[in-house]
C-alpha angles and dihedrals in degrees: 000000000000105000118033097178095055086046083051089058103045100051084052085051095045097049089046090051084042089047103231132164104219130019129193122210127178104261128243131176093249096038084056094057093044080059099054089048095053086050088051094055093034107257111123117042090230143312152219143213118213116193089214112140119352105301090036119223131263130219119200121187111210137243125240140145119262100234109019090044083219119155117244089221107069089170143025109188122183107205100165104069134191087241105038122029117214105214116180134177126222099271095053096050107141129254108214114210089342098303088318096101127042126245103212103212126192103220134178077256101054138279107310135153121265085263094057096038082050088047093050100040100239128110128199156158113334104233104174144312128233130189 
């Protein structure tokens, strides 16, 4: 696997199109962080790390509404590619869907949203944006 982060999404993407109701993906520090931040926003329904291996496993239940049985994630979009690494500063930080999606950054501060990196002044690498 090259690109863990990009596996991380589309099995995220693939359980939403499938329509389950948990996934489990191999963990990762910073896949664990990308976690905590779609709980934050409300994306996931909820999540769970298992220190199984040596990276551990995380298990992730998926969002969806209660009538329509429509997920909560519409797009899951990687930007910062393997080959090709998306920097920006502070002034250039991206706006997804017109403030309606989230931007997840990688910053000298942690991973954050394009809110939170604004609000604290960093920019960063452009991991990926969901809406």
């Amino acid at each position: 696997m090259t690109d863990p982060i990009a596996d991380y999404l589309t099995r995220i993407r693939n359980a939403v199109m499938a329509g389950h109701k948990v996934v489990d993906i191999p963990g990762s520090n910073i896949k664990r962080e990308m976690t905590k931040v779609l709980f934050d926003k409300g994306y996931i329904l909820n999540y769970k790390f298992e220190d199984i291996g040596y990276q551990g496993n995380i298990k992730i239940a998926l969002k969806y509404h209660p009538v329509t049985k429509v997920s909560a994630i519409k797009k899951l979009e990687r930007i910062s590619k393997h080959g090709l690494r998306k920097y920006v500063n502070t002034d250039n930080i991206p706006r997804v869907l017109n403030g309606l999606g989230v931007a997840i950054l990688s910053t000298n501060k942690g991973v954050m949203t394009d809110k939170e990196a604004r609000r604290e002044k960093v920019g960063g690498e452009v991991l990926c944006y969901i809406y």
